[in-house]
N, C-alpha and C positions, 0 to 999 in steps of 0.2 A: 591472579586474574586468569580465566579459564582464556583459550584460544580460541580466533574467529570458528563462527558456525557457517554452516553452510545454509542458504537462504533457496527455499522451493517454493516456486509460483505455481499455483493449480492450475487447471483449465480452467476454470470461474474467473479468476484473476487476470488472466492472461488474455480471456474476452472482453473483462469489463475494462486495461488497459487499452485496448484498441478501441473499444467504444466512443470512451472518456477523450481518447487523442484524436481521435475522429470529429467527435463534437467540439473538443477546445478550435481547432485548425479549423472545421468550418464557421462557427459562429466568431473565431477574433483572427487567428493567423498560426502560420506554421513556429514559427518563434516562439509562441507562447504554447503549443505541443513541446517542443520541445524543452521548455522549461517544466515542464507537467513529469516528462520521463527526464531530469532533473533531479526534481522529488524524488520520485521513486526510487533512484541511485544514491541521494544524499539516506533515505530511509534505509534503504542495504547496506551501506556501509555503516550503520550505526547499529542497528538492530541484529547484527555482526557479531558487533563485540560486546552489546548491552540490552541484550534480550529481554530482559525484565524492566528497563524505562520506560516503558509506555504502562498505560492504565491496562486492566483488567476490562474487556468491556462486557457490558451488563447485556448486550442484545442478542450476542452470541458468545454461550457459556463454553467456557475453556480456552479462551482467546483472550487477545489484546488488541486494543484500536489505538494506533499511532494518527493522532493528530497531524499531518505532514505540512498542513496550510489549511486557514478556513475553510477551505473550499475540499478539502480530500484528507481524505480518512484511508490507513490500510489497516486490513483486521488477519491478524495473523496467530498462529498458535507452536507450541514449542514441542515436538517429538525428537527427544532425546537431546543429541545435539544438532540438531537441524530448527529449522528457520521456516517454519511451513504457510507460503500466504496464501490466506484462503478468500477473500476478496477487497479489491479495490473500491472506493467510496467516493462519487463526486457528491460533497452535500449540498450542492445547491441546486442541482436538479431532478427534479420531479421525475424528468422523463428517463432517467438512467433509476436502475436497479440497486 
């Protein structure tokens, strides 16, 4: 088994996290942000050491979309041995990107 990768959040990513915890804390509560950046931590630590368990996804070619919860998607791609995300996905809103 190869050795953990190192995982890069883009700028894309790194806005649509603040967006996403923005929106979860004011429409239900800070609690539930911080179960959102939860995810995200349980996702890095997995996608670590098993880069290639999540699907291929079909909307943006050369990437993978990890399912994390109904509600959120991370789409990330693999350069070399590194971890590259390239955006954060709330599926249930419209008004997020």
């Amino acid at each position: 088994m190869a050795g953990e990768r190192e995982v890069r959040w883009s700028e894309e990513a790194m806005r649509q996290v603040d967006a996403i915890k923005a929106f979860i804390v004011k429409r239900w509560s800070g609690r539930e942000g911080e179960e959102f950046l939860d995810l995200l931590q349980a996702f890095e630590t997995l996608v670590k050491r098993h880069p290639k368990a999540f699907e291929a996804s079909e909307r943006y070619p050369g990437c993978r979309r990890a399912t994390m919860h109904r509600h959120l998607s991370v789409v990330y791609r693999l350069v070399g041995d590194t971890v590259e995300v390239v955006t954060v996905r709330d599926n249930r809103s419209a008004e997020l990107p």
